[in-house]
C-alpha positions as a Markdown table, in Angstrom:
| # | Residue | x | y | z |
|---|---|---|---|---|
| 1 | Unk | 0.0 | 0.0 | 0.0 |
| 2 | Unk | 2.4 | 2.9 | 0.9 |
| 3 | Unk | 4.9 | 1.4 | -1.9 |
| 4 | Unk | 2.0 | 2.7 | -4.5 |
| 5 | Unk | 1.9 | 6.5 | -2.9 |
| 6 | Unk | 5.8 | 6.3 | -2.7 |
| 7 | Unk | 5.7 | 5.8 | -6.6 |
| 8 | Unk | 3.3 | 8.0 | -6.8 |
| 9 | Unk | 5.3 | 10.6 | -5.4 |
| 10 | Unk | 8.7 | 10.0 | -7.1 |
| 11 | Unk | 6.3 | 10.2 | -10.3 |
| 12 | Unk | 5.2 | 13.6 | -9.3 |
| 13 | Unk | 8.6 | 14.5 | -8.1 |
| 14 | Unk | 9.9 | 13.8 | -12.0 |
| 15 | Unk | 6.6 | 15.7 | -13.7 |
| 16 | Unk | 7.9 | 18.7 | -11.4 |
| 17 | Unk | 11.6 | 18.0 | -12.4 |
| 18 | Unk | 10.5 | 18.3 | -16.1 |
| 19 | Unk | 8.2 | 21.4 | -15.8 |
| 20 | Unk | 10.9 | 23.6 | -14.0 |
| 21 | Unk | 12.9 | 22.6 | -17.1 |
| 22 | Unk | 10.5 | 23.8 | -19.2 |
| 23 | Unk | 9.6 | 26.6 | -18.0 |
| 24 | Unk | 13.5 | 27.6 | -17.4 |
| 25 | Unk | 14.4 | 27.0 | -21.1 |
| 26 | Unk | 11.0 | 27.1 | -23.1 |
| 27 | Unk | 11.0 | 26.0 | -25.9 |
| 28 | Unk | 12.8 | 23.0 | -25.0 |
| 29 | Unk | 12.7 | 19.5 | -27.0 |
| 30 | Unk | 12.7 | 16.0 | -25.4 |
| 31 | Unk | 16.1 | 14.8 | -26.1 |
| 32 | Unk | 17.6 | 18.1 | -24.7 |
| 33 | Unk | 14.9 | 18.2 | -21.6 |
| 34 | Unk | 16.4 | 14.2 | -21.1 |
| 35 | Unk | 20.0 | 15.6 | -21.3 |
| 36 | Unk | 19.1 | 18.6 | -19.0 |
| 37 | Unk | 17.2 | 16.4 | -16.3 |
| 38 | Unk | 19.3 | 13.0 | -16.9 |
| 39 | Unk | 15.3 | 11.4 | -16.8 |
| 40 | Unk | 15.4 | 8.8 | -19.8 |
| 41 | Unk | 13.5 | 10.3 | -22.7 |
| 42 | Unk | 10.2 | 8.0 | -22.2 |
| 43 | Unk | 10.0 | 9.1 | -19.0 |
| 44 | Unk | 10.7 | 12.3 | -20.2 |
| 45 | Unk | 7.7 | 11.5 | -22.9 |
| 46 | Unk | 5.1 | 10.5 | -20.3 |
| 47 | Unk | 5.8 | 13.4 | -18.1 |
| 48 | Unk | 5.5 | 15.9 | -21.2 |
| 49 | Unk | 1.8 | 13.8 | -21.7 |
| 50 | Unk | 1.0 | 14.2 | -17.9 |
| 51 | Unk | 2.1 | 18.0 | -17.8 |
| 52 | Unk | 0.0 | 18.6 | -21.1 |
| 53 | Unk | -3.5 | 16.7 | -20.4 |
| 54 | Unk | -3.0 | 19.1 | -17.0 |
| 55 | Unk | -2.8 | 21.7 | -19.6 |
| 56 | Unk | 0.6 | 22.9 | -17.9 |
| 57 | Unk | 2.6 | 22.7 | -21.1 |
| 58 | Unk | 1.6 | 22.8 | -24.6 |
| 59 | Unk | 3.4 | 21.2 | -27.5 |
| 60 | Unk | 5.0 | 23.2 | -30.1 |
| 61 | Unk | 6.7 | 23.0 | -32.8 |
| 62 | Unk | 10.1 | 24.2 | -31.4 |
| 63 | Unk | 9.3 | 22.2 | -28.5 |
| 64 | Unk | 7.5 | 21.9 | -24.8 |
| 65 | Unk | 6.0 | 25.7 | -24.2 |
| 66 | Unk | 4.6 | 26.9 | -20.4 |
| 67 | Unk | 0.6 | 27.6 | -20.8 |
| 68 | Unk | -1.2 | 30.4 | -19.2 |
| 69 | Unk | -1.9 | 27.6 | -16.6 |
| 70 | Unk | 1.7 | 27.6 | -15.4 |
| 71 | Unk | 1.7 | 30.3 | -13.8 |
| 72 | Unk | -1.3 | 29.8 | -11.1 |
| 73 | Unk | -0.2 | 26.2 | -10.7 |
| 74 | Unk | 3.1 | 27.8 | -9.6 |
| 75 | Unk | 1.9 | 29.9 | -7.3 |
| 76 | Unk | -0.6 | 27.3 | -5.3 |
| 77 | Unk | 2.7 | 24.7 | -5.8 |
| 78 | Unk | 4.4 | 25.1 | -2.5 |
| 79 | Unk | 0.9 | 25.0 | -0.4 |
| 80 | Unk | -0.3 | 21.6 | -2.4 |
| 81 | Unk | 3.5 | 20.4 | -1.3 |
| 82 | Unk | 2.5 | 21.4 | 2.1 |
| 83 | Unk | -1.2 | 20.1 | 2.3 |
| 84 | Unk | 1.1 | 16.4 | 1.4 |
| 85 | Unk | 4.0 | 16.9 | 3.9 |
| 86 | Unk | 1.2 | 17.4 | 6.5 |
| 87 | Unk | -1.0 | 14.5 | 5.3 |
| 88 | Unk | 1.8 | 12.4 | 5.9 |
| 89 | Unk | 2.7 | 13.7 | 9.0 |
| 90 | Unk | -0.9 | 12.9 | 10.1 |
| 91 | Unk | -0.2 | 9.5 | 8.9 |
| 92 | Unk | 3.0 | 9.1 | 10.7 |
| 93 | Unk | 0.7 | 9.9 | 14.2 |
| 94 | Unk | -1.4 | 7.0 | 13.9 |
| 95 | Unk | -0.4 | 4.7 | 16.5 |
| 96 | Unk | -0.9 | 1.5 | 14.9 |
| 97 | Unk | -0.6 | -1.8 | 17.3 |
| 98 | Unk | 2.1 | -4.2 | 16.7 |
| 99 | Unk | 1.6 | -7.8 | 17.0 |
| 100 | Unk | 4.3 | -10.3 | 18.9 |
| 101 | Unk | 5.2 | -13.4 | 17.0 |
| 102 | Unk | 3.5 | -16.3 | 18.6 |
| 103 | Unk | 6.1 | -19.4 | 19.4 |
């Protein structure tokens, strides 16, 4: 269970990786966002898709562009990261009851 929201957040971690490329050297291609970020270029790929259907980026022909979107998203970033941090805090407070191997 908590190895899915781990992946989960090392995915989200990458999508972030990948948009602060982008919107630090827009227009920027995949090959050159995989060199930048050392992410292999279909994870680059799949981020790009994420980032886009979220309407964060947009494709061009030059390469991955920031949307009007970026910028608002940017702005709420750092309390969504802190909404997590203190979901998982909450989590870590849960006093859960450990059972003793029975010999």
């Amino acid at each position: 269970m908590a190895e899915k929201v781990t992946s989960e957040l090392e995915m989200l971690k990458r999508h972030l990786i990948i948009l602060k490329c982008v919107v630090e050297n827009e227009p920027i291609g995949i090959l050159k966002l995989a060199e930048e970020t050392k992410i292999p270029s279909h994870k680059v790929r799949y981020s790009l898709r994420v980032l886009e259907q979220e309407g964060l980026i947009a494709a061009s022909a030059p390469g991955a562009i920031t949307t009007s979107a970026t910028g608002p998203f940017l702005e709420r970033l750092d309390e969504m990261i802190d909404e997590i941090v203190k979901t998982t805090l909450e989590l870590k407070r849960i006093e859960m009851p450990r059972k003793r191997k029975e010999v």
